[in-house]
N, C-alpha and C positions, 0 to 999 in steps of 0.2 A: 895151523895158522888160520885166523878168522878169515873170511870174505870181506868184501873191498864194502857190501851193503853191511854185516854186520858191523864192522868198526866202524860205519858212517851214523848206523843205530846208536851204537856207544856214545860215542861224538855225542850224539844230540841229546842223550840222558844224562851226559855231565851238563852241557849248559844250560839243561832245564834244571839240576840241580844248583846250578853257581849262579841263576835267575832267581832261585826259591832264598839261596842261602842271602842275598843281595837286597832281597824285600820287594825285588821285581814281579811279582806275582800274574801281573795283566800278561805281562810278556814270557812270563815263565806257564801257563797256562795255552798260549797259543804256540808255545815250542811244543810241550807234550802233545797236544794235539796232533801236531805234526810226525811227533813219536809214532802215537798209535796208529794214525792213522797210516804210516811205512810199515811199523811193523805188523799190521792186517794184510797190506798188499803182499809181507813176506811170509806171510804165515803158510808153514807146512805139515799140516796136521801128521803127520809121518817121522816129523822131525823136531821131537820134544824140545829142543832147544829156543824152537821160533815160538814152541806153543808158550815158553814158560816167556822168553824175552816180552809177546803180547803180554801175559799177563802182568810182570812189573811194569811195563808201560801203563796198562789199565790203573795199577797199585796207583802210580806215579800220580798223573792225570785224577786220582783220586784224591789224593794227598791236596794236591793243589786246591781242588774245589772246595776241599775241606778249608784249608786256610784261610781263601777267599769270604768263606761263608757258604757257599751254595751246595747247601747237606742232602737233598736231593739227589743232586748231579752225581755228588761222590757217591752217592751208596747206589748208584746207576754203574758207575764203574768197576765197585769192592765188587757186585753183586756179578757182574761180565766175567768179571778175573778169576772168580771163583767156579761159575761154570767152563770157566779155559781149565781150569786145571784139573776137573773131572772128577778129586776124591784119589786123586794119586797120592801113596803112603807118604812119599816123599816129601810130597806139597805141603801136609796136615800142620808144621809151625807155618807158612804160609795164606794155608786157608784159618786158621786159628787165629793168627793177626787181622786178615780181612775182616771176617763175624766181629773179633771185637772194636775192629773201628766203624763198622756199620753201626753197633750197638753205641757208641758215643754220639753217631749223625744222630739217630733218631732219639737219643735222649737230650741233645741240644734243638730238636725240632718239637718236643714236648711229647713222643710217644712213645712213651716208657714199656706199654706191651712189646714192642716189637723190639726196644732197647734190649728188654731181658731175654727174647726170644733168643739173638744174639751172642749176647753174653755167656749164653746157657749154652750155644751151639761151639762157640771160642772155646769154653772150659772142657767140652768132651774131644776138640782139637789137641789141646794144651794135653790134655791125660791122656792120650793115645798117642804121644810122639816116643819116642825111644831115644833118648831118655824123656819121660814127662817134661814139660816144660814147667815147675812147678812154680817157681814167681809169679810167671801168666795167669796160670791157676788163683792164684791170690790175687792179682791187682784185678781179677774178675769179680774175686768174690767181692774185694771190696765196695767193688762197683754194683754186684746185687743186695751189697746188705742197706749201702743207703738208697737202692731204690727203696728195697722190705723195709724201712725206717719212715722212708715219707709217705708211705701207704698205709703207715702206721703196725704195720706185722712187727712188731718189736721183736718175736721170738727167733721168726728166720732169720731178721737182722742180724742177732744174736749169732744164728749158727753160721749165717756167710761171716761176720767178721771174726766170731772166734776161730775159725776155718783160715782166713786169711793170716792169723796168729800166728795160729801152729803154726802154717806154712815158715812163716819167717824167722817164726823162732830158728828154727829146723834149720832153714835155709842159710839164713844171716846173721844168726844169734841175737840176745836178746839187747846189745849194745850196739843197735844196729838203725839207721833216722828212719829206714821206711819202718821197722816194727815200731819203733815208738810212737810213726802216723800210728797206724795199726791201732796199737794202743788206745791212743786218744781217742778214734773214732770209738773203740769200747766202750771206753769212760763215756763219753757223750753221750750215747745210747744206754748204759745202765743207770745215766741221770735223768735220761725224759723217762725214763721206766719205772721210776721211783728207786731202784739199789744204789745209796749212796754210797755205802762203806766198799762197796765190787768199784762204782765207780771212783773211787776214792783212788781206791788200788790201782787200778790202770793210767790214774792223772797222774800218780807219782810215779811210776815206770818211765811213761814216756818223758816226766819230769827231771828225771835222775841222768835217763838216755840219752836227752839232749843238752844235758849240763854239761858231761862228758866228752860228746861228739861236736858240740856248736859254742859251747863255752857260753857264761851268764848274760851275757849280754847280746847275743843271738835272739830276733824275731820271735822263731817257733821254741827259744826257751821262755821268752818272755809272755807268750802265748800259751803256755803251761802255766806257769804261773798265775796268769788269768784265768784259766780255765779252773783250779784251785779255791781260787777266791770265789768264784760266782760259785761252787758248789759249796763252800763252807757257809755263803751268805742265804742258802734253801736249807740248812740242817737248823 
């Protein structure tokens, strides 16, 4: 049976969740704080339980700042939560989501070193879990190939997003919306590259994938479609 503080902890991470879920953010912000700042005074370093409840409070109180805007704050709290949990086996899909949401603060605050630093430190989380996390794996790469695309490395691009390919093929098969993102973003990157007939190939994939999956009159079919046309109008 929990303690009369733990379920009080609980208590307070549902209504800072049913604040977040509400759009109440100002007030769902100063609830977690309230979190964390209880379960610090509960913290038992002896007793993995309070150590990990701080750390989803830290998560938590991250999340928020994030949503808020304030990308500092949160990767003040991914970064806490992360030394809470010490590199415990268990932790590693835990600390592998924190890395990669650091990596998203500081690539919406414009500093892409330290985004990919991140990203890079997620992806050796994600392959060290048991079972790998291998989706993660991917929506990371995907995430290093368009940094290595706007810094112009076309080639790595290449290898993070064919890397994200495989993944999904594998994972999701090839009749599947995220591989045909996947896809696309190929295609896009083998059209700034100059390979039209490669990118050709990849616009019709994800063109066929989302016929299938979204039907013709769906956005991201209709956005195939375009993407189509602007490359037949450069041949």
């Amino acid at each position: 049976m929990e303690s009369t503080a733990s379920t009080s902890l609980r208590s307070l991470h549902d209504r800072v969740n049913s604040l977040r879920a509400a759009g109440n953010l100002d007030e769902a912000l100063n609830a977690v704080t309230e979190l964390v700042d209880q379960a610090k005074q509960d913290l038992d370093t002896t007793n993995l339980g309070t150590v990990d409840f701080l750390a989803i409070a830290l998560e938590t109180r991250g999340d928020v700042n994030l949503e808020i805007g304030n990308y500092s704050a949160s990767c003040k709290d991914y970064e806490e939560a992360i030394e809470k949990l010490q590199n415990r086996i268990e932790c590693f899909p835990q600390i592998g989501r924190l890395h990669a949401t650091i990596g998203s603060a500081y690539d919406a605050l414009g500093f892409e070193e330290k985004a990919v630093t991140h990203w890079n430190k997620a992806t050796d989380y994600f392959e060290r879990c048991n079972p790998p996390m291998l989706l993660d794996v991917a929506a990371m790469a995907n995430n290093l190939g368009f940094t290595a695309k706007a810094e112009g490395d076309l080639e790595n691009a290449e290898a993070y997003f064919f890397k994200a390919l495989q993944i999904c093929n594998a994972q999701l098969g090839q009749e599947h919306e995220q591989t045909a993102t996947i896809s696309s973003n190929l295609a896009a990157l083998y059209q700034t590259a100059g390979y039209y007939e490669k990118s050709r190939e990849m616009h019709m994939m994800a063109l066929e994938t989302r016929r299938k999956l979204l039907g013709e009159d769906h956005p991201d079919t209709a956005q195939s479609h375009n993407n189509l046309a602007l490359l037949s109008s450069t041949l």
